[in-house]
C-alpha positions in Angstrom: 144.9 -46.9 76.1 141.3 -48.4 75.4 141.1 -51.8 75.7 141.5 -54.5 72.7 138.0 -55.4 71.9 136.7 -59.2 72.2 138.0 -60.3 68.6 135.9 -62.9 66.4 138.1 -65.5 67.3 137.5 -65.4 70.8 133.3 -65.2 70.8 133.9 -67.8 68.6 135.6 -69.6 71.4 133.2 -68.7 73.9 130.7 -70.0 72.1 132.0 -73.4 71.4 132.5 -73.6 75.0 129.7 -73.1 75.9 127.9 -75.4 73.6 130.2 -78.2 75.1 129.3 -77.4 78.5 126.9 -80.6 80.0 124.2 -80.8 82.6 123.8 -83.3 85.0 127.9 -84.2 84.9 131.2 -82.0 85.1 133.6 -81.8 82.2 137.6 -80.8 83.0 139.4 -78.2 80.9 141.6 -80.5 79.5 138.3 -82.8 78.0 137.0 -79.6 76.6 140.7 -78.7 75.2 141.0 -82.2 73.8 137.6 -81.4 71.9 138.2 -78.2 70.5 141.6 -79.6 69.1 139.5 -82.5 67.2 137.2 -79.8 66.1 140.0 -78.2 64.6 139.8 -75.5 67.3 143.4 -74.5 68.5 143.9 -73.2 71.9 146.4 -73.7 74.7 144.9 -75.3 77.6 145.5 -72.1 79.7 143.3 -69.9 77.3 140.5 -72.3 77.7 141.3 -72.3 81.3 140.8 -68.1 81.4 137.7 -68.6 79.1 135.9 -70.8 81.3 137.0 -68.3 84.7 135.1 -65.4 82.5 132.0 -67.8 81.7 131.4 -68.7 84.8 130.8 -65.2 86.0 129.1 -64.4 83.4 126.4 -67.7 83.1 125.2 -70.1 85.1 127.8 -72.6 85.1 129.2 -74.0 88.0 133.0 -74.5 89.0 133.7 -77.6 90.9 137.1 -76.3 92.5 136.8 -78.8 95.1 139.7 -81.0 94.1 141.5 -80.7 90.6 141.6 -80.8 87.9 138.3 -78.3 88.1 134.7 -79.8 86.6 132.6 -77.6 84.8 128.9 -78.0 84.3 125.5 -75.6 83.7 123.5 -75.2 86.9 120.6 -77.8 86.7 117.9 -74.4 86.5 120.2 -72.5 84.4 118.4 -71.2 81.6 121.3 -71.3 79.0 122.4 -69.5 76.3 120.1 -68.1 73.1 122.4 -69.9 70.9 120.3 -72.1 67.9 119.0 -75.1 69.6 118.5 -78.7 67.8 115.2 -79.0 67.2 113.8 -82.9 67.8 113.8 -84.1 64.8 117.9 -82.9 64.4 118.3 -84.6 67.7 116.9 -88.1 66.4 118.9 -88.1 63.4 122.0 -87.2 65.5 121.1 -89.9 68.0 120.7 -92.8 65.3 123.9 -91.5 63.8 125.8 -92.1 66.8 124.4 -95.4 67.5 124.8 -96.7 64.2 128.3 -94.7 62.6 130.4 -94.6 65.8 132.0 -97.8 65.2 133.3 -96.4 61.6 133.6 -92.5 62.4 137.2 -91.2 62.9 137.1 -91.2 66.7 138.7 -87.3 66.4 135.0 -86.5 64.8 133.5 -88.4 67.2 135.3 -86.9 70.3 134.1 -83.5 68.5 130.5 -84.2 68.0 130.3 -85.4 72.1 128.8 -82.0 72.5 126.1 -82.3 69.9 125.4 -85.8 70.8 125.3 -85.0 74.2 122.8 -82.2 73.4 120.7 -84.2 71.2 120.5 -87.6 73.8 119.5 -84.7 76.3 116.6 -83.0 74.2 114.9 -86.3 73.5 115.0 -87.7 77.1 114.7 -84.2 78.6 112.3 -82.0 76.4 108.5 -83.1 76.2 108.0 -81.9 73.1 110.7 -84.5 71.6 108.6 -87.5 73.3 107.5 -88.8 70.0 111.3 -88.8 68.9 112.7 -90.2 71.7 110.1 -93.1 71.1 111.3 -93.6 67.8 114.9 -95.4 68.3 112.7 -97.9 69.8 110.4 -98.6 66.7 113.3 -99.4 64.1 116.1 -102.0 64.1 118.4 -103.1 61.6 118.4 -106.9 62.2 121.1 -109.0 60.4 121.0 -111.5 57.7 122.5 -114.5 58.8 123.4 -115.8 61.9 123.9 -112.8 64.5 127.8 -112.8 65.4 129.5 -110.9 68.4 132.0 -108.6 66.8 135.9 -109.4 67.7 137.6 -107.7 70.1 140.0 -104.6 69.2 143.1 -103.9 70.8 143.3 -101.0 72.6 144.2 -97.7 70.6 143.8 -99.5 67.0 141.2 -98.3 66.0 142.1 -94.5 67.2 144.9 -95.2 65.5 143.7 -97.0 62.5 141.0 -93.7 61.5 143.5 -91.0 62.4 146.1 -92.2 59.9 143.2 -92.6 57.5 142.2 -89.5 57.8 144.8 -87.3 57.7 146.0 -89.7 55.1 149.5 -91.2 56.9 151.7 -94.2 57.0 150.6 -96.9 59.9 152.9 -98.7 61.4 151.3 -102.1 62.4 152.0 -105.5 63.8 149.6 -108.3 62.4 148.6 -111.5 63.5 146.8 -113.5 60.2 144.6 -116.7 60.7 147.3 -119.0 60.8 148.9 -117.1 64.0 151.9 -116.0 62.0 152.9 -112.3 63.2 154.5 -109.7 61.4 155.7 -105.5 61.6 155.0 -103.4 58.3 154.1 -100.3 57.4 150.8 -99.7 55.1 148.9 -97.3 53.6 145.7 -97.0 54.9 143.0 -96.6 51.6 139.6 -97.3 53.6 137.6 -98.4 56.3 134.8 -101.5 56.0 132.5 -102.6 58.1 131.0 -106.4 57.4 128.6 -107.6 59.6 130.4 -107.2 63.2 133.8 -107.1 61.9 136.2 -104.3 60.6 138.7 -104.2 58.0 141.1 -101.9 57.1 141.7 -101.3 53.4 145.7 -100.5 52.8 148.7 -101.0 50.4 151.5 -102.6 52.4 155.1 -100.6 51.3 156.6 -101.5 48.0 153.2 -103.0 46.8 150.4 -101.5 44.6 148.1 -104.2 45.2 145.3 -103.8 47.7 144.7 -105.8 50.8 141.6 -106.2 53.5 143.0 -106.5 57.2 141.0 -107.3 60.0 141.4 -105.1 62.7 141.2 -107.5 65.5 144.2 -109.3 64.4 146.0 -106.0 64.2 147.9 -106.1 67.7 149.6 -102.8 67.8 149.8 -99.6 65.8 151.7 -96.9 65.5 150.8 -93.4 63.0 153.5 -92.2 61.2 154.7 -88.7 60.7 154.8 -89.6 57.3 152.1 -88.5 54.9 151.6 -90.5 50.8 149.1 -89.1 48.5 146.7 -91.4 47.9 146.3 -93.7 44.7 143.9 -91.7 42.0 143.3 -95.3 40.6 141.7 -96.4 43.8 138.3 -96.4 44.6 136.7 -98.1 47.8 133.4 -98.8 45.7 134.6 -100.2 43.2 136.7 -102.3 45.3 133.1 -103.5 46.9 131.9 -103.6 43.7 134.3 -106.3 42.8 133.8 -108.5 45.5 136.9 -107.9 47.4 135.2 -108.5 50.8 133.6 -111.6 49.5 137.0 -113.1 48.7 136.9 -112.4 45.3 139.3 -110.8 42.8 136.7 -108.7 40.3 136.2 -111.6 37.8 132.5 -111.5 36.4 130.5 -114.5 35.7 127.4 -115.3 34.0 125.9 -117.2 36.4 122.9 -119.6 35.7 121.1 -122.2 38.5 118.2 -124.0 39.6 116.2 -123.7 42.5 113.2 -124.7 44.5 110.3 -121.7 44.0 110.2 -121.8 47.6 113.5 -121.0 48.5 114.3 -119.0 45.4 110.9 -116.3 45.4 112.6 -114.0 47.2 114.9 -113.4 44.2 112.4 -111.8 42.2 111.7 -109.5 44.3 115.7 -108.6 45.5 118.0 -109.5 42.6 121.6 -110.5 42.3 122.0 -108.0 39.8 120.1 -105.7 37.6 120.1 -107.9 34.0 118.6 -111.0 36.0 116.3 -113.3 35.1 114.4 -116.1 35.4 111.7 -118.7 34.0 109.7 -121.2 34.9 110.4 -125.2 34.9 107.8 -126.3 36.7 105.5 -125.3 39.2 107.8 -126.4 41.8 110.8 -125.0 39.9 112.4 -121.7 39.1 115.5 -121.0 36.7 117.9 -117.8 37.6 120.2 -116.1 35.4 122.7 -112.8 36.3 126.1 -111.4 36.0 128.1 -111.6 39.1 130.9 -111.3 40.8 132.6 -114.7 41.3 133.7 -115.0 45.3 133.7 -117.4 47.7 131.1 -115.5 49.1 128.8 -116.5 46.2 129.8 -119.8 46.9 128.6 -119.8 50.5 125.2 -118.0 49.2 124.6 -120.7 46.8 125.3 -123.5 49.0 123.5 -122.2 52.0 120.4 -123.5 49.7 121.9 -127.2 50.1 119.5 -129.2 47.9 117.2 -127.0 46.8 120.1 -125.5 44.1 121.4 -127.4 41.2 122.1 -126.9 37.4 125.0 -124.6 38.8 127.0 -123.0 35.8 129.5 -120.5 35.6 130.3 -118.7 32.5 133.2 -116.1 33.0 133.5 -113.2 31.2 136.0 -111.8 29.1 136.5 -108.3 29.4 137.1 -106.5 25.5 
């Protein structure tokens, strides 16, 4: 009987594999298993195990069989694969998106893209032609705007936790701790992610509720996703609830907000608005009026008093919705 040709499955396999493959470090079976599975790759650990067996003695990769579990890597010469190669400028956008989306990436994606990442950190530092892109992380920086904060830290397995049940759109199971120190178990619906500054919050509905809540994930203490999956609310949007002012403690009421401040401390306002029908006049040469529509918050609060003397005339008109 002739044998079973290689099917499309399995080049497709070999192929991943061998993509996810490093230099310079070993990677077990299992690692490269636990990839393919977030890649949405499913094989049986022993498969991959036979896979790697028949790429070793077919490339240039090396089988650490020393101790177990076996480590695989490329020989440090090995010439590779002809398999599409990021070019530098794919490996600098790839670079920057790790630095700057890992913290609010499902980690499954993230354990998925190691490969690419891992590719695209080694083109820049490794590849002379990439030398102006490698330069380039080190010419741009977002800087904050206010007072630099260290972010909290997160209990071990939330945030796994936390983006898996959002993403595959599941009940969590969590236990909270809120500001006062009060803790309590429920279950939620996770709706979003949000990253302020250095902190994360978790959008959700909490179980008999159709109101939404922000939850800091450092006060979550434990988590736990459900096998349970909710279809989620066609009425929500995680824009609009930015939009809103939800993470500035507000509730979506609009204002038309009038003030005056010193032209000093208020210039900058012409040139970034609070909001597209803005404006302003002149009082004096030492004086500046502002008017906008606005979301009321207590965040608006803090902006306005951050000014301290240079703001007064405050008035708040709200705004009744037809």
């Amino acid at each position: 009987m002739a044998k079973r040709p290689e099917t499309i499955e399995t080049t497709v396999l070999a192929l991943e594999l061998l993509r996810r493959i490093p230099r310079g470090r070993k990677i077990t079976a299992r690692e490269l298993h636990e990839q393919l599975l977030h890649a949405g790759i499913a094989r049986d650990l022993r498969t991959i195990q036979r896979n790697l067996e028949m790429l070793c003695d077919h490339f240039d990769i090396e089988c650490d069989n020393r101790s177990r579990p076996y480590g695989y890597r490329w020989l440090e010469n090995a010439n590779g694969v002809s398999l599409p190669m990021l070019t530098p400028q794919e490996s600098l956008l790839l670079a920057m998106a790790e630095a700057h989306l890992k913290p609010i990436l499902p980690s499954r994606l993230i354990k998925s893209m190691t490969g690419l990442f891992t590719q695209a950190q080694r083109n820049l530092h490794d590849n002379g032609s990439g030398r102006l892109e490698a330069e380039w992380p080190d010419k741009v920086r977002i800087v904050a705007t206010s007072q630099p904060l260290l972010p909290p830290p997160i209990a071990d397995g939330v945030f796994e936790a936390v983006s898996e049940a959002l993403y595959l759109n599941r009940l969590l199971r969590i236990t909270y701790r809120n500001a006062s120190g009060k803790e309590s178990e429920n279950t939620v619906m996770p709706l979003g992610l949000a990253q302020q500054g250095p902190r994360l919050y978790l959008v959700c509905r909490f179980e008999g509720y159709n109101n939404e809540r922000s939850l800091a994930l450092n006060r979550i203490l434990s988590t736990s996703v459900s096998t349970f999956t909710f279809e989620r609310p066609v009425e929500f949007n995680l824009k609009k609830y930015d939009d809103d002012g939800r993470f500035g403690f507000g509730e979506g009421h609009q204002i038309f907000l009038t003030f005056e401040i010193d032209r000093t401390a208020g210039f900058h306002l012409i040139e970034s608005p609070l909001s597209l029908d803005q404006t302003h006049r002149e009082i004096s040469n030492e004086r500046l009026e502002f008017s906008a529509t606005v979301v009321d918050s207590a965040m608006l609060k803090w902006f306005l008093a951050a000014f301290g003397e240079a703001v007064s005339n405050v008035q708040r008109q709200p705004i009744v919705e037809v």
